[in-house]
C-alpha positions in Angstrom: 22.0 -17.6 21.4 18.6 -16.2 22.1 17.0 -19.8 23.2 20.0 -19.8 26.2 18.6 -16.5 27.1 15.0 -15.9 26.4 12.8 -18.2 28.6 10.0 -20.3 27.1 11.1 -18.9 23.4 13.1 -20.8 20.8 13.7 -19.3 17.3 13.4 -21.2 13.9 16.1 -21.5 11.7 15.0 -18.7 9.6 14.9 -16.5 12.7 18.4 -18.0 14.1 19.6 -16.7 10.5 18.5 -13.3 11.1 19.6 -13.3 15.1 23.0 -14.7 13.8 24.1 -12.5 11.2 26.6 -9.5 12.4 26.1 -7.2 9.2 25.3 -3.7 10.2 22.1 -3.2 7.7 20.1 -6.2 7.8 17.6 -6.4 5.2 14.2 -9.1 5.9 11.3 -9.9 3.6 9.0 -11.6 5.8 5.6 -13.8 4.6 2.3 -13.2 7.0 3.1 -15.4 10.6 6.7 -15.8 10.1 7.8 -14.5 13.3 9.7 -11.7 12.6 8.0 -9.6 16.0 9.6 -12.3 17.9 13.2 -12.2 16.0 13.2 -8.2 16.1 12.2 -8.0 19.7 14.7 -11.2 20.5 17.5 -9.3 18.5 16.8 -5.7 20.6 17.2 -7.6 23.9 20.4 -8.9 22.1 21.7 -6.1 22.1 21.0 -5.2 26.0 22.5 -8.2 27.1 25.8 -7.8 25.0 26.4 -4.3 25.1 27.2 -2.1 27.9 24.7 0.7 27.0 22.4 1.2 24.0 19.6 3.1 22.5 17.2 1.0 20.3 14.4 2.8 18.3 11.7 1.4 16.6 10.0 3.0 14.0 7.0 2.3 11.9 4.4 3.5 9.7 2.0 4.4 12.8 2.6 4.6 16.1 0.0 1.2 16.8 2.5 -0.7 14.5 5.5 -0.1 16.2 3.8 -0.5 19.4 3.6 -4.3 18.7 7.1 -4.9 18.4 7.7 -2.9 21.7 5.7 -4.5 23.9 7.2 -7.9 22.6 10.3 -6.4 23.9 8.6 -6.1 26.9 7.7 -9.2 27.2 10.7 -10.4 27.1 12.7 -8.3 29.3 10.0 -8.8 32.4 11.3 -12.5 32.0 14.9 -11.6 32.0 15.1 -8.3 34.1 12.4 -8.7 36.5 11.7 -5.2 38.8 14.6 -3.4 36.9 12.5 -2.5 33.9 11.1 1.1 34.0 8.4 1.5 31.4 6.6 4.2 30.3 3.7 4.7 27.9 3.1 8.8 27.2 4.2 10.6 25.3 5.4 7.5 23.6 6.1 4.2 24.7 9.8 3.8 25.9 11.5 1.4 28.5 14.9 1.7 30.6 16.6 -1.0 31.6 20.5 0.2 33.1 21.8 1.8 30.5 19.5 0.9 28.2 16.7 2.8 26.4 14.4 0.9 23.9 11.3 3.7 22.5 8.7 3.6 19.8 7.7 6.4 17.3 5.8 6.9 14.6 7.3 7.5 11.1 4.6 10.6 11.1 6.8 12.2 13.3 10.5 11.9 11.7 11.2 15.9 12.3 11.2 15.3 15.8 13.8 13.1 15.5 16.1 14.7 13.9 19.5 15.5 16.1 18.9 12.4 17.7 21.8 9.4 17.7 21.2 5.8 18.1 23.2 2.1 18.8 20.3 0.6 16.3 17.3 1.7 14.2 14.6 -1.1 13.8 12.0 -0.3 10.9 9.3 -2.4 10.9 7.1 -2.7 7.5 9.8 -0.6 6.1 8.2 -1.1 3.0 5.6 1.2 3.6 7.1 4.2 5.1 8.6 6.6 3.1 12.2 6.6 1.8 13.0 9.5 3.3 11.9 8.3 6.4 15.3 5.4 6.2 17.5 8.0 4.5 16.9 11.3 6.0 16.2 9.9 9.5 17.3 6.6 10.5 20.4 6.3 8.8 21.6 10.2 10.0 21.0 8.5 13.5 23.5 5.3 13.4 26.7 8.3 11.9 28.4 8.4 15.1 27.3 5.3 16.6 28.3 3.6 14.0 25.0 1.4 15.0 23.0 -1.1 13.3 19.9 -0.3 10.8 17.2 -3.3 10.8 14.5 -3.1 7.8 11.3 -5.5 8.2 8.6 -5.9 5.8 6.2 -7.8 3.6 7.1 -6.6 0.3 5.7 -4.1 -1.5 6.4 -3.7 -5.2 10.1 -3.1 -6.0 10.1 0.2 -4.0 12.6 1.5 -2.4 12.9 -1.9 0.5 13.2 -3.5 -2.4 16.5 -1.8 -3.4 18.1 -1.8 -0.2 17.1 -5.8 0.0 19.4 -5.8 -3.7 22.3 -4.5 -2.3 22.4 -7.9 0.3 22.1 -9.9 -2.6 24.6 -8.2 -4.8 27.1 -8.1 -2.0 27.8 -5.0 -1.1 29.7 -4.5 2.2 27.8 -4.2 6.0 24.7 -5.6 3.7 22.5 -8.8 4.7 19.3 -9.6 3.0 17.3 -12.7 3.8 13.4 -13.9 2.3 12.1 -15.4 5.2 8.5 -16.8 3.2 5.9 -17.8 6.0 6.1 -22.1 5.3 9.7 -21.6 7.0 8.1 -21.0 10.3 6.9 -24.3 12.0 3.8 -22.7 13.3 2.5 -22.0 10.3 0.6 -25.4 8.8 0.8 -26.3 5.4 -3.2 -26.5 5.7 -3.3 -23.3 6.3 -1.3 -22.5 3.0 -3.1 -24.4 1.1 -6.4 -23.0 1.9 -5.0 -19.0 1.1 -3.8 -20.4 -2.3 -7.0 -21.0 -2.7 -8.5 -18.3 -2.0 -6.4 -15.4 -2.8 -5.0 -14.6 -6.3 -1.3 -16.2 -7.3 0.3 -12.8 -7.0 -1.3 -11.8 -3.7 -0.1 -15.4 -2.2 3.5 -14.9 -3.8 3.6 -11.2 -1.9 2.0 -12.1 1.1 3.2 -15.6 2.2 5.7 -16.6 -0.3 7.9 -12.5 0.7 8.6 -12.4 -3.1 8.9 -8.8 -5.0 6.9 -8.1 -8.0 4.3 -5.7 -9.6 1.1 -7.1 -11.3 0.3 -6.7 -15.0 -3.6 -5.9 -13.5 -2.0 -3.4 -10.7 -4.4 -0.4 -11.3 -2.2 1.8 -9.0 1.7 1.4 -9.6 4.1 0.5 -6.9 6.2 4.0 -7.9 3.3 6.4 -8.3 1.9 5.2 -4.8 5.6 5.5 -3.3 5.2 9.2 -4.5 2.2 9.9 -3.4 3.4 8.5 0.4 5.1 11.7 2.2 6.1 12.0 6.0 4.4 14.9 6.3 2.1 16.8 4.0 2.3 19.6 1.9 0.6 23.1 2.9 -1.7 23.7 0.3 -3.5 26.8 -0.5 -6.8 25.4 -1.2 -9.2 24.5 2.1 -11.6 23.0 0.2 -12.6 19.4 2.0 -14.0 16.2 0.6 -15.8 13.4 2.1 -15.8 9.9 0.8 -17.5 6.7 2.4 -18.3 3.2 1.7 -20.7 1.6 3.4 -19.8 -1.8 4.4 -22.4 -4.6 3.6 -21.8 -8.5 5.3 -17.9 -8.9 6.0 -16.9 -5.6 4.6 -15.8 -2.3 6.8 -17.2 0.2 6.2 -14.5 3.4 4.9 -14.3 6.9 5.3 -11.7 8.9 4.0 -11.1 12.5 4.1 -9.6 14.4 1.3 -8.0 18.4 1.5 -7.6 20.7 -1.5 -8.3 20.3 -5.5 -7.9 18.4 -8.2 -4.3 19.9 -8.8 -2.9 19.5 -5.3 -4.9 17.4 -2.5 -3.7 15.5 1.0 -5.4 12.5 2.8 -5.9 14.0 5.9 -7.7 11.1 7.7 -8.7 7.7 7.0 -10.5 5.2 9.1 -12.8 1.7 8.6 -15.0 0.2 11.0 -16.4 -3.5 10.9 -20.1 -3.7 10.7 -22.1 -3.0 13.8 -25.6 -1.7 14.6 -26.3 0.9 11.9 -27.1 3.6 14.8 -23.5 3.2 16.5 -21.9 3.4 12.9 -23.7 6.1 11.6 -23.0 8.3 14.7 -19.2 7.2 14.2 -19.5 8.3 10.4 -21.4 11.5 11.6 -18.6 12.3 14.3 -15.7 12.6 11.6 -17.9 14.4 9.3 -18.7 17.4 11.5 -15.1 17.9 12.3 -15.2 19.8 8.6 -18.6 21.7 8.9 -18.3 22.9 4.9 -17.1 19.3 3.5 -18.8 17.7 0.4 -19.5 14.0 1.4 -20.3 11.8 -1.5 -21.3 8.3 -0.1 -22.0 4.8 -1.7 -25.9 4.7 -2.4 -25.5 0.9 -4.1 -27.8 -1.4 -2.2 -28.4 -0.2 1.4 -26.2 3.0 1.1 -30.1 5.0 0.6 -31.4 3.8 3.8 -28.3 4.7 5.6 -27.9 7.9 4.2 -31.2 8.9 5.4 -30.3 8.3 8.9 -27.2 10.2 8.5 -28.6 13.2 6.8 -30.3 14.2 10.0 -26.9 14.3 12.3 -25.1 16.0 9.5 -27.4 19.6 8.7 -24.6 21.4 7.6 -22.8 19.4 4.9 -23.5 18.5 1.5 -24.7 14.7 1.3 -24.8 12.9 -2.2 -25.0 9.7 -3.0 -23.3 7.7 -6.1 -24.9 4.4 -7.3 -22.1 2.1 -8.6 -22.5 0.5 -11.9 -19.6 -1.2 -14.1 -19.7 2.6 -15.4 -19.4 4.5 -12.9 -17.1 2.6 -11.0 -14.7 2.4 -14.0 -15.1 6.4 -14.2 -14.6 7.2 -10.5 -11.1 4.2 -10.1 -9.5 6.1 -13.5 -9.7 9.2 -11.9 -8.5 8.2 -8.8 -5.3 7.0 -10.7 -4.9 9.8 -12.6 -4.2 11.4 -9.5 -1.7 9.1 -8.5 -0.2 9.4 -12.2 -0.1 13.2 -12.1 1.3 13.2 -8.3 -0.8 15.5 -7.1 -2.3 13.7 -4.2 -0.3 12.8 -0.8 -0.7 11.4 1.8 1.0 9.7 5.2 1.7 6.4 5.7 -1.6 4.5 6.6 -0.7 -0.1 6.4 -4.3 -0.6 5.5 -4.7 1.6 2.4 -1.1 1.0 1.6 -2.0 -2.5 1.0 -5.5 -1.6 -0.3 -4.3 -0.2 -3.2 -1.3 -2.4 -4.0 -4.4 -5.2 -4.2 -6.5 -3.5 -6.1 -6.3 -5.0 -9.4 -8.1 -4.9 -12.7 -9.2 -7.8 -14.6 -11.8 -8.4 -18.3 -14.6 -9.9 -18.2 -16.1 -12.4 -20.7 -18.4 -9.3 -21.8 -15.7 -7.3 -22.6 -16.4 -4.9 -19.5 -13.3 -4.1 -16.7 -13.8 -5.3 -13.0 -11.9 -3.4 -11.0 -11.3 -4.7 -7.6 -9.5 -6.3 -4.5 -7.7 -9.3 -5.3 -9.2 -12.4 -3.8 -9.0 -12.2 0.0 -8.4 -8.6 0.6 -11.0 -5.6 1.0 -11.1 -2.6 -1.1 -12.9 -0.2 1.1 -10.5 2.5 1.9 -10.2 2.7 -1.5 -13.3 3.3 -2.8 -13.8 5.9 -0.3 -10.8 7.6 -1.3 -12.0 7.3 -4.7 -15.7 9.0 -3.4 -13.7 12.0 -1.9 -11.4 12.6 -4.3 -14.3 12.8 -6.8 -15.5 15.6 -4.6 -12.8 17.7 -5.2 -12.9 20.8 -7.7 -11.5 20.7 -10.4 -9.5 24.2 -10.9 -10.6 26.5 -14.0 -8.3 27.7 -16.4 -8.6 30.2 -19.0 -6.4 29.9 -22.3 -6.6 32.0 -25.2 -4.6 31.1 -28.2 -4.6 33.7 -31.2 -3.1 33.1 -34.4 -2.6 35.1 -37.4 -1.9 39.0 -37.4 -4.9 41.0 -35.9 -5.3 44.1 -38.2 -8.6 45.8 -36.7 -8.8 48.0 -39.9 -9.8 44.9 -42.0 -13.3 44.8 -43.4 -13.2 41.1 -43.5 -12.9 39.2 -41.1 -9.0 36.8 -40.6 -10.6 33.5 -41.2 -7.0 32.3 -39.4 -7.8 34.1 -36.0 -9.7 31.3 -33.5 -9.8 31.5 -29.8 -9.5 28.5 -27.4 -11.2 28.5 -23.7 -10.0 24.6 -21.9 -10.1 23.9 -18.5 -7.9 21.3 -16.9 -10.1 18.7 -15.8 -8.8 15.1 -15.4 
């Protein structure tokens, strides 16, 4: 066992579970803390030290996520393989130890993958990446090998981890699936718990620490529509046309910009970032500095509160574009979230996997207030910001015209009166 063989590091009972199980697809749903970095990384030098060769992927929804989990594995092996390890860290991060090759991609980049074969496949937040991503990639790489597929994740709706985790519970052969919720780990305090059932909602708490699987009645964005919407790579569309939305953080919050291609009957997320608050001068500039990359984008920007004064320092490093500004009220804010999901509803926006708005959106919840008015928002202890700004930009987008003429009754253009039955019917398709 690992605590014979990794120095200074002794897994919990939960992660001697996972470490100890010899099922080829292992399935975890992990709580926030739990440890599973250290069980994945313990389990992939496992492998090293039992088999006589190997090659050990880790994949994830970006490349910074799966560089986590390798340089744990780093760790570790400097302890155990000291001046043998030969690491690299461009064009991706990979290691060689013997025989041995442990490297880290990004689920972005799943074509370039393809043809490759590997002893295991290690996915971590599998619930975020696309399906295809497990299916059409990792799995096509243990055929031969007859290798081992690890899936990792908080949960995320009853998506597709969510099936794969079934099939351990239902028995099916080569299948193991374990909920590891974050109280099993020692190093998490119950104080700690205590204080995020306080101050998150019961169904963010139940995801998040307790690694349980469910959808919420107030869930403004459904688990299946955003699991559409996620693609590995995006579609070519024929329309150019780019949107700008940002939020403009205020105390604790980030402030969001997201970036939106195409109309309002095919558009892709083609970049998304958030910054914590700093001086407004440095933030601006960074703001300014992803909006001149698209010299003819609309950028619609949150004017509520200080979102004016900013704006007028941003105008000046931004000539070219279009800057507007949208003040939220209970309104407006309703008007701009429902179009955002009907979006979502009609799949006709994509995007790649990004953890932040992936869990943005599964958060974002709606709730009635006393007055009879929606709130639509982040559940208790999570941020909203991406979304919003996605929300801004896609309200940017155009809305394509369409002409329909519907005539009924028999035209005869030797009548003197006119067919009272003859109308004519000009709609456009606007959400």
């Amino acid at each position: 066992m690992p605590q014979e063989l990794i120095p200074d590091w002794t897994p919990h009972e939960g992660q001697r579970e996972f470490l100890e199980t010899d099922a080829r697809y292992r399935v975890l749903a992990c709580g926030r803390r739990w440890g599973k970095t250290d069980a994945c990384a313990a389990a992939i030098i496992l492998e090293v030290l039992n088999s006589g060769a190997s090659k050990q992927l880790i994949l994830a929804p970006t490349l910074i996520q799966a560089e986590i989990l390798f340089d744990r594995v780093v760790e570790f092996a400097e302890m155990l393989f000291p001046g043998e390890l030969k690491v690299r860290r461009t064009p991706y991060p990979s290691l060689r130890v013997g025989d041995h090759k442990v490297w880290a991609r990004s689920g972005h980049v799943g074509r370039t993958l393809r043809g490759q074969g590997a002893t295991h496949v290690i996915v971590d937040e599998a619930a975020y990446v696309p399906e295809e991503l497990i299916t059409e990639i990792a799995l096509p790489m243990l055929a031969t090998t007859h290798g081992r597929l690890t899936l990792l994740s908080t949960p995320f709706g009853k998506n597709h981890f969510w099936r794969l985790f079934r099939r351990g519970l239902d028995g099916f052969p080569d299948f193991w699936s374990k909920t590891a919720p974050s109280w099993e780990s020692p190093y998490v305090s119950a104080d700690f718990l205590a204080l995020q059932q306080e101050l998150i909602s019961e169904r963010a708490y139940a995801v998040e620490y307790g690694a349980e699987f469910m959808d919420s009645a107030g869930a403004v964005f459904l688990t299946e529509e955003i699991e559409a919407a996620t693609l590995r790579e995006l579609p070519v569309l024929e329309v150019d046309k780019v949107s700008i939305g940002v939020d403009f953080g205020k105390y604790d919050d980030y402030t969001a910009v997201v970036v939106v291609q195409g109309d309002r009957d095919g558009a892709n997320v083609i970049h998304c970032e958030k910054h914590r608050r700093e001086n407004w001068q440095s933030l601006v500039q960074r703001i300014a500095d992803v909006v001149n990359r698209y010299p003819t984008a609309r950028v619609i920007c949150d004017e509520t509160g200080t979102g004016d004064a900013v704006m007028a320092l941003l105008q000046p490093l931004m000539p070219k574009q279009c800057l507007e500004g949208l003040v939220f009220t209970p309104t407006t804010k309703v008007d701009l979230i429902d179009s955002l999901s009907m979006m979502f509803n009609r799949r006709t926006l994509h995007m790649t996997p990004n953890l932040d708005l992936l869990r943005e959106l599964q958060h974002f919840e709606v709730t009635h207030r006393s007055s009879g008015r929606l709130k639509m928002e982040a559940v208790g202890g999570y941020h909203d910001d991406l979304v919003i700004a996605l929300a801004l930009a896609v309200k940017g987008l155009v809305a394509p015209y369409h002409l329909v003429i519907a005539a009924d009754g028999k035209r005869n253009f030797h009548e003197t009166q006119p067919i009272q039955s003859q109308t004519q019917t000009y709609s456009t398709s606007r959400p």
